[in-house]
N, C-alpha and C positions, 0 to 999 in steps of 0.2 A: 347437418353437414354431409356431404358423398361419401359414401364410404370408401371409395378409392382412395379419395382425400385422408379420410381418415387413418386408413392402414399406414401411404405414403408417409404423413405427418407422425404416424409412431413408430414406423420405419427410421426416418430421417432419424428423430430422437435417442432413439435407443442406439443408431451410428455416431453418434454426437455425443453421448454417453461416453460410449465405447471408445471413443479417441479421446476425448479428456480424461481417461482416467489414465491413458496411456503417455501422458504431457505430466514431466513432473510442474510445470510455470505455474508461479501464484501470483495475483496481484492485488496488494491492497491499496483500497483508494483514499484517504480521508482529506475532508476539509478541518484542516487542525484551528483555523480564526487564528489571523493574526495575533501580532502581542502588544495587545492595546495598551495605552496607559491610561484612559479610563473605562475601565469593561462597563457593560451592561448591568444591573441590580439584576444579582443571584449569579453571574457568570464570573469564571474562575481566571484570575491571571495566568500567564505562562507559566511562571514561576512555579506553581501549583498543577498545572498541566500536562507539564512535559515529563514527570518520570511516569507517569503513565502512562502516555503514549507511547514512550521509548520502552517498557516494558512491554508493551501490547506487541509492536513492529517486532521487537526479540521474539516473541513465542510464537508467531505466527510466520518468521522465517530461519528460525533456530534451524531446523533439519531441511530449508529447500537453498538452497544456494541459487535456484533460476528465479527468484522473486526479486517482482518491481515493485517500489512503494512511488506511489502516485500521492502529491501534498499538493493542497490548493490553499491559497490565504497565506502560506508560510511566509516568512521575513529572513533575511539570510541571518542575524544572530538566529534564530530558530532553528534551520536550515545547519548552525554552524552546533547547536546543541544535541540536533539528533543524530547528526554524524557520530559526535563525539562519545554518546550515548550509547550507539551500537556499534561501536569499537574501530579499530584501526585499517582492518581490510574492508571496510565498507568505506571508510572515508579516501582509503587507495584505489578502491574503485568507481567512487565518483570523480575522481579527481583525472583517473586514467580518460573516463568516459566524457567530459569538460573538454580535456585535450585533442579528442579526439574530432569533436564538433565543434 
């Protein structure tokens, strides 16, 4: 590789650094799978599922207030467990954010 290249590119990086750490935003993404009624051999119903995940989304937005959580697969009972999960201002916040679009 050029070395120009290369300086540039650890330039750019170590700027890119430097402004993310300056961004409180977190964003997690998960594909949680639907809530099948016949799972997969060795895959775990909802039922089973979900206070884990609702645990996990807690710890990992406990202290940031600017975090997105991003679900793919969800189902609105799902959708209507994790709200419920991580408590009342999160579920007045989707709710505000629904209205709004």
């Amino acid at each position: 590789m050029h070395p120009y290249l290369t300086n540039g590119l650890l330039i750019l990086t170590l700027f890119v650094m430097r402004a993310q750490a300056d961004l409180p935003l977190r964003v997690l993404s998960h594909n949680i799978r639907y809530a099948t009624t016949s799972p997969f051999e060795g895959e775990k119903p909802w039922t089973d599922r979900k206070a884990s995940l609702i645990n996990e989304l807690k710890f990992n937005t406990v202290y940031n207030n600017e975090a997105f959580i991003c679900l793919q697969e969800v189902l609105n009972p799902q959708l209507g467990d994790i709200l419920s999960g991580l408590g009342v201002d999160c579920m007045l916040q989707f709710h505000q954010l629904r209205q709004t679009h």
